[in-house]
N, C-alpha and C positions, 0 to 999 in steps of 0.2 A: 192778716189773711191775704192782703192783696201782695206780700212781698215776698211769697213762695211762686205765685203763678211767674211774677215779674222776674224772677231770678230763674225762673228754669226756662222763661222766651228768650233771656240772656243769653243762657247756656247753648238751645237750639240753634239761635244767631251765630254763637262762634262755631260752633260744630259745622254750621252750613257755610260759614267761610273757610274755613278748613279744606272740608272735603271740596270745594267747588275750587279753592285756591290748587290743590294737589291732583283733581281730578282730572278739567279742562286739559290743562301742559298733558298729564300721561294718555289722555285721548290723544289728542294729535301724536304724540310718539308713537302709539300703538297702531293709528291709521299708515300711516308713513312706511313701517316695517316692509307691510304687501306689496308697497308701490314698486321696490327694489324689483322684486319676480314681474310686478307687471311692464317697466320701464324693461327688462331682458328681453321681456315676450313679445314686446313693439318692435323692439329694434331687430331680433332675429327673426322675426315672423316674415320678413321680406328679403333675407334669404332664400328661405325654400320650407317647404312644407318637413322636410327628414331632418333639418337644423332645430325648427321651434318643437317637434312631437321630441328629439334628442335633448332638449332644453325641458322639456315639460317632466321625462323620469330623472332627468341628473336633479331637479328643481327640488321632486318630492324627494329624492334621497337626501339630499342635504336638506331641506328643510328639517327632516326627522332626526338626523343624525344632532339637530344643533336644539331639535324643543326637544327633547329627552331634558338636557341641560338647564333645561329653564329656573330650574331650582337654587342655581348659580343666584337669579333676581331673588328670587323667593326669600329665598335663606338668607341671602345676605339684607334686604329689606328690611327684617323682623329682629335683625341682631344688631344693625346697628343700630335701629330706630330704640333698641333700648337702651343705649347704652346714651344715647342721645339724648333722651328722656332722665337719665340718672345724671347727667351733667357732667359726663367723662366724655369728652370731645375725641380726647388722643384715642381713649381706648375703641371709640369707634371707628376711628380713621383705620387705627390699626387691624380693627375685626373686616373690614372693606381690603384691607391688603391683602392678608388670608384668603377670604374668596377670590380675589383677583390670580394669586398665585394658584389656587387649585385650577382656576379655569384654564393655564399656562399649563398645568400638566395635563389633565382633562383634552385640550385641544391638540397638546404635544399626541398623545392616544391615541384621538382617532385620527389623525393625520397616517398615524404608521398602520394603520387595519384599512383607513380609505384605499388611499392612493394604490397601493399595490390589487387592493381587491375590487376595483374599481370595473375592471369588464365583468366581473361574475355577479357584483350589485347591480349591473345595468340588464344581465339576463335575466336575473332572479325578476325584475320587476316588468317584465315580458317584452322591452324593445325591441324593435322590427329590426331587422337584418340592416335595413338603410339609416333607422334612427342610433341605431347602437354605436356608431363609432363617435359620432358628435358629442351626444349621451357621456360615453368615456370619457373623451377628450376636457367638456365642461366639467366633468366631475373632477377628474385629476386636480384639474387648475384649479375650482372654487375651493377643492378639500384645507389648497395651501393657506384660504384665509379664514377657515375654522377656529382658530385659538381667537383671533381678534374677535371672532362674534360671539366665542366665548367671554372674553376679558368683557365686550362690550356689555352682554348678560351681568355680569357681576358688579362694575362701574356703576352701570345702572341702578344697580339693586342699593349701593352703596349712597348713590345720590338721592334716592329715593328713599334714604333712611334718614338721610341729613332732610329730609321735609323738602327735600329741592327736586319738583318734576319739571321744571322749566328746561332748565340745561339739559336734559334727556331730548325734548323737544327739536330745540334750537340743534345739536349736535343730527338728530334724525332728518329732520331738514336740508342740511348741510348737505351730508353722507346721500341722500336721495339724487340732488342735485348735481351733485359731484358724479353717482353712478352712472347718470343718465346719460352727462357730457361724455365718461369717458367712452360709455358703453360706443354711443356714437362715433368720437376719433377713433376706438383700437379699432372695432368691427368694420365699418367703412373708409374712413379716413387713410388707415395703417392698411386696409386690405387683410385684417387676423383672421375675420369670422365667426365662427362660437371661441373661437379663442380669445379671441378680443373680450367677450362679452365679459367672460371669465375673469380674464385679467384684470379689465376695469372694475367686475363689483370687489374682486381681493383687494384691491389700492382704492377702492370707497371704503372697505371694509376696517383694514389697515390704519386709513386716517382718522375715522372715527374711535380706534380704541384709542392713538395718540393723543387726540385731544381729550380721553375722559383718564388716560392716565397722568396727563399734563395736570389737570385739575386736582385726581385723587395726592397728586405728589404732591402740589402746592398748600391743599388741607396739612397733609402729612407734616410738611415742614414749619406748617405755622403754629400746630399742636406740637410738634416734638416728636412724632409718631415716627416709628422704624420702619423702612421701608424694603426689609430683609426678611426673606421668607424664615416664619417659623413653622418647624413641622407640625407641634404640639396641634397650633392654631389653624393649620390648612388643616388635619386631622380632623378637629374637632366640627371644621365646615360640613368637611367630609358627612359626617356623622349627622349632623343634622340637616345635610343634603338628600340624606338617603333614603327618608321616609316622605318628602316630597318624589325625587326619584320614582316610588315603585307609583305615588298617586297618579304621576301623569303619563304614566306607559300602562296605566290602567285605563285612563281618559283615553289614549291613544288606543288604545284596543276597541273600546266602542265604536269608537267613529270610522276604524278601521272594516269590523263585524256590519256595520251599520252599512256601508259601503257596499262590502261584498256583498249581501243580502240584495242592494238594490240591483247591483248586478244582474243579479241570480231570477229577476223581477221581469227583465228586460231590457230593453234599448232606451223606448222612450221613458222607462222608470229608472234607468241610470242617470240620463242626459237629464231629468229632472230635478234627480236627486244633488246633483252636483250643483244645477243652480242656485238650491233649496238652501245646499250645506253653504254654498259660497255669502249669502244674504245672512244666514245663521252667524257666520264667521264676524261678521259687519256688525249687526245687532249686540255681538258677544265683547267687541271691542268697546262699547260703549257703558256695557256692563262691567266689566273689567276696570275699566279707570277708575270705579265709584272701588271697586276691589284693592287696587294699587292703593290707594287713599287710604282703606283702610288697615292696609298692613303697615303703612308712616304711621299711622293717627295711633294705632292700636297698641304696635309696638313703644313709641314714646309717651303716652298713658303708663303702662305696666313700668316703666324701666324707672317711670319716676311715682311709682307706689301708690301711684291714682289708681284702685282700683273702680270706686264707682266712675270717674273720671271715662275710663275704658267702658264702663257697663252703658254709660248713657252714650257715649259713641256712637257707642253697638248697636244700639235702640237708633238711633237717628240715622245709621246708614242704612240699617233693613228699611226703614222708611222711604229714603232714597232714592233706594233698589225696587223696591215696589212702586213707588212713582213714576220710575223712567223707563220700569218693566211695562206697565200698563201705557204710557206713551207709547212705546215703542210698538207694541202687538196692536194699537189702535192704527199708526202709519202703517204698517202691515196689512195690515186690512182695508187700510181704504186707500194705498198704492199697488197692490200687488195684480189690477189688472194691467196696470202700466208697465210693473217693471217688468215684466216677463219675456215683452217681445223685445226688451233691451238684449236676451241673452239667448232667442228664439224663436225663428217667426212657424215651425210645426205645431201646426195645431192637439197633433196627437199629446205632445209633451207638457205643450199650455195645460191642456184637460188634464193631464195627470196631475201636476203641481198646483192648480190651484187648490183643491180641499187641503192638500196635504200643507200651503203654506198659511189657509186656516189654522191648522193644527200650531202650527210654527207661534202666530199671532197668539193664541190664546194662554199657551208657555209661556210666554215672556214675563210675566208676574213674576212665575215662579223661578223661571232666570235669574231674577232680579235678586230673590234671597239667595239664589246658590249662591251666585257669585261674591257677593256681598258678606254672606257667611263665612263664604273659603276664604277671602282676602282676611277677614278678621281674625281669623283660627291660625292662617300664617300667620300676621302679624302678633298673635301671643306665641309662635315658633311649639304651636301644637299639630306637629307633622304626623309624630306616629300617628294620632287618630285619623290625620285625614286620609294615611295609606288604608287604614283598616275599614275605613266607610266608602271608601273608593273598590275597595277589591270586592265587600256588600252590593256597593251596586252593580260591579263589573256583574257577577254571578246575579245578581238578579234578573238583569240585562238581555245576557247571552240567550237564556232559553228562551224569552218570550220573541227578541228576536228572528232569532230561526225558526218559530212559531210561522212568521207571518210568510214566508214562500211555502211551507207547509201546508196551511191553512187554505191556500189558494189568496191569500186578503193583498193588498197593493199598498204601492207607498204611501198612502195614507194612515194605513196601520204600522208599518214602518216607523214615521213621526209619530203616530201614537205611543210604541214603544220608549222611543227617544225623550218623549213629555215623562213615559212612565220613569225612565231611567233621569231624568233631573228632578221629579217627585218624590223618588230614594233618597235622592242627594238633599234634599230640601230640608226630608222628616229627621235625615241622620245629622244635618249639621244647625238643625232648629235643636233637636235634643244635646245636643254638646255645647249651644249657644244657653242654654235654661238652666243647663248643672251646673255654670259655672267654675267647670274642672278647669275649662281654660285658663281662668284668672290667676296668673303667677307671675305676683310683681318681683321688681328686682335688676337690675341691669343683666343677668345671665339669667336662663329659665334652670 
């Protein structure tokens, strides 16, 4: 009797070195990424007030232009990780090349719709007549180092399927550091300005994919793996890119909806909201990595035919997620009269954002399954469902939002919606966690 309890504390033990071994490394990579936008916004900010507002829309355009992509990680994650798990090395290397090569066309793309469309993306997004030409200018230049953050997206996804979150790490490290310096020599040093800025995050950009293709080649060669595009195989990335694709320009729709709304609320319920969504964003980074883990952990499970193997995972990461969900929203609550005047000393906007970063705190639980769920459903590469519970919540979503400028109600109900809208998420992907449709072992799904 006692050597069932002892063998499955075993089991939890390796599970929680697992997931903490893969988790820790892709926190810090994923904290790192924003510092790139933040280390621009220091350096240009002392320029002039029409450089950083010109910095701040070129920022969100490209930011968008490059998370659409994100599924580049996603997808490649969950594919190699199986094949990783079935003990075909080369054929992983080789499914990592595939995604690399789609990202090369993917960023060859939007280079050709950016660049040229570049002043009418900077109006669309309402630039002021003064911020508009900087705006353009940064936009042009950063577009040319889209493929490398593409390629980087997909390296990633590939390293991250070899069980490796370290080198993701150490490489985003680097790349921050790198940015920062150059940002510094072009824009001041060289006298460029936002061109400088530009220029230096392409050639941070740039060296970072160098060195994760330096690596991906050297896997490549030590397995035997080809390092020539096959159509078949970008194809087939393609394809199972495409149902992450529509999930996350559905996520991008909310936050998008979610926004405008506050807008539509007011001054001080914008300016709230923004600090709200920024703390949100932080919060979500740390959920995420317990996610990342699970699409390594998950995916090599399945590809080596472990189904329970995958099942008790699953069970141990929800737990994870709810642990460090409820951390989290407890810091939230007993930091958030500090951190407010970090980003605000009106009073008007404090009083708006506290109940509603209540609201924020008491989500976080349930954060903790979304995330946690999503990363797992990636990693058994059950995409189509997650587009189809993503478009469920979209449409849930929308009405109750626009409900609340309606209604006369404030950003608190706002975040209500928002808790509503990751409570969708929670019920739809607890139910596809319990049917076990996910489970499809095998090195291919």
């Amino acid at each position: 009797m006692t050597q069932a309890p002892a063998a499955s504390q075993a089991a939890r033990r390796r599970h929680d070195r697992e997931i903490v071994a893969l988790a820790v490394p892709a926190f810090g990579a994923l904290v790192a990424e924003p510092l790139f936008v933040m280390a621009d916004s220091a350096i240009i900010g002392h320029l002039g007030t029409a450089q950083l507002a010109g910095l701040g829309v070129a920022s969100a355009l490209l930011t968008t232009a490059v998370s659409i992509f994100v599924f580049l990680a996603y997808a490649t994650t969950a594919a190699v990780a199986r094949r990783v798990g079935a003990g075909d090395a080369q054929a992983a290397i080789r499914q990592g090349m595939d995604g690399i090569w789609l990202a090369l066309l993917l960023g060859a793309a939007v280079i050709a719709v950016v660049v040229p469309a570049a002043p009418a993306l900077v109006e669309l997004f309402g630039a002021s007549d003064t911020a508009a030409p900087y705006a353009t200018t940064y936009l042009r230049i950063s577009a040319l180092g889209i493929p490398a953050m593409l390629v980087v997206l997909a390296a990633t996804g590939v390293l991250r399927g070899l069980q490796d979150t370290k080198t993701p790490l150490y490489v985003a490290i680097a790349g921050f550091i790198a940015n920062a310096a150059l940002n510094a020599i072009l824009v001041y040093g060289a006298g460029f300005g936002i061109a400088g800025s530009a220029w230096g995050t392409v050639i941070a950009q740039c060296g970072m994919a160098a060195v994760y293709l330096a690596v991906v080649v050297r896997g490549a060669r030590k397995h035997g793996a080809s390092l020539r595009p096959d159509a078949s195989g970008i194809r087939a990335c393609a394809q199972a890119g495409a149902p992450l694709l529509v999930r996350t320009l559905s996520l991008r729709g909310i936050l998008m909806i979610a926004t405008a709304v506050a807008a539509r609320l007011g001054d001080a319920d914008i300016a709230a909201h923004q600090i709200i969504l920024s703390l949100w964003n932080l919060l979500a980074f740390a959920l995420d990595s317990i996610a990342i883990a699970g699409q390594a952990i998950i995916g090599r499970y399945l590809g080596a035919n472990d189904a329970q193997g995958a099942r008790d995972a699953c069970r141990r990461m929800v737990e994870w997620g709810i642990a460090v969900g409820v951390a989290l929203g407890l810091l939230v609550i007993i930091t958030r009269p500090l951190f407010l005047p970090l980003f605000t000393s009106d009073s008007v906007v404090k009083d708006t954002a506290l109940p509603a970063l209540l609201v924020v705190a008491l989500s976080q639980p349930i954060c903790g399954i979304v995330f946690v769920l999503d990363g797992v459903l990636m990693g058994a590469g059950d995409g189509p469902y997650l587009a189809r519970a993503m478009l469920v919540t979209l449409a849930v979503f929308t009405p109750a939002a626009l409900l609340v400028p309606a209604l006369g109600s404030g950003l608190t109900a706002l975040w209500g919606a928002m808790t509503l809208m990751m409570a969708v998420r929670m019920l739809t992907l607890w139910q596809r966690s319990r049917s076990g449709r996910w489970i499809v072992t095998g090195a291919t799904r």
